[in-house]
C-alpha positions in Angstrom: 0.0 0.0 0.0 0.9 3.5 -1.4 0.2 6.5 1.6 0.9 9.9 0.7 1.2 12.5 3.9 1.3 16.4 3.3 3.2 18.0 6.3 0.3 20.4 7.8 0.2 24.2 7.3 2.3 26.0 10.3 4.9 23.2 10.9 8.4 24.2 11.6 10.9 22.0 10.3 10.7 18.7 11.2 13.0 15.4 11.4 11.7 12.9 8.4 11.4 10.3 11.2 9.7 12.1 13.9 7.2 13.2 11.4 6.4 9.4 10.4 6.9 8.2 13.9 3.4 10.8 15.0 1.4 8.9 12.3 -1.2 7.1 13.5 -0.3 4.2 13.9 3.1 5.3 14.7 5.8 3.7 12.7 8.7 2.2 14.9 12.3 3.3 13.8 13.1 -0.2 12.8 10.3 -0.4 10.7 11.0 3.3 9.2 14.8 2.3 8.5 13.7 -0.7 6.3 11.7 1.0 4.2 14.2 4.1 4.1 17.0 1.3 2.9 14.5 0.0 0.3 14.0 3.3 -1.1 10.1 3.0 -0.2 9.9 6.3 1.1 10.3 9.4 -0.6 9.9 13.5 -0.3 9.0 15.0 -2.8 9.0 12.6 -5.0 12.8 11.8 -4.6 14.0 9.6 -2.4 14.9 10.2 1.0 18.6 10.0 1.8 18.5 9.9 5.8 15.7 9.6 8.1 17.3 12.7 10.0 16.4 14.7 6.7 14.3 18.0 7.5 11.0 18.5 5.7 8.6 21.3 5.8 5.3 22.4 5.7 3.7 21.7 2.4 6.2 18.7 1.3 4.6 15.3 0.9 5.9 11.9 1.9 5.3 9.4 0.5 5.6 5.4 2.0 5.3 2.4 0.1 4.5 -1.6 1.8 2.4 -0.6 4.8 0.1 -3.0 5.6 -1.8 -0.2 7.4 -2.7 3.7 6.6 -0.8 6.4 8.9 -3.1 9.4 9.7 -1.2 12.4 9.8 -1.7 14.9 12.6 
C-alpha cells in the first residue's frame, strides 16, 4: 500500500522520522529504517537519503509496503 502524507500548514521544520513516527499508527524506527534502505519512502517525489532529513510544511511523503494507513496529525 501506497500512503501519501502532506506535512500540515504552520509546521516548523521537522526530522523525516519524527514526522512518520506521530502517524497514527506510529511507525517504529526499525520499521522506518527498512523502508528508508529499500528506497520505499520518498519527499518529494525523490527519495529520502536519511531519516534525520528536515522536511517542511507543504512537502509530501510518500511510503510504500504498509500493511496499514498512517493518519497524519
Amino acid at each position: 500500500m501506497r500512503v501519501t502524507l502532506i506535512v500540515p500548514q504552520g509546521t516548523t521544520e521537522i526530522r523525516l522520522d519524527r514526522f512518520l513516527n506521530h502517524a497514527e499508527p506510529p511507525l517504529p524506527f526499525k520499521v522506518l529504517f527498512k523502508l528508508l534502505r529499500k528506497g520505499k519512502i520518498k519527499v518529494d517525489g525523490r527519495p529520502a537519503a536519511d531519516l534525520k532529513e528536515r522536511i517542511r510544511a507543504g512537502q509530501t511523503v510518500e511510503v510504500e509496503g504498509l500493511s496499514r494507513k498512517p493518519r497524519a496529525d
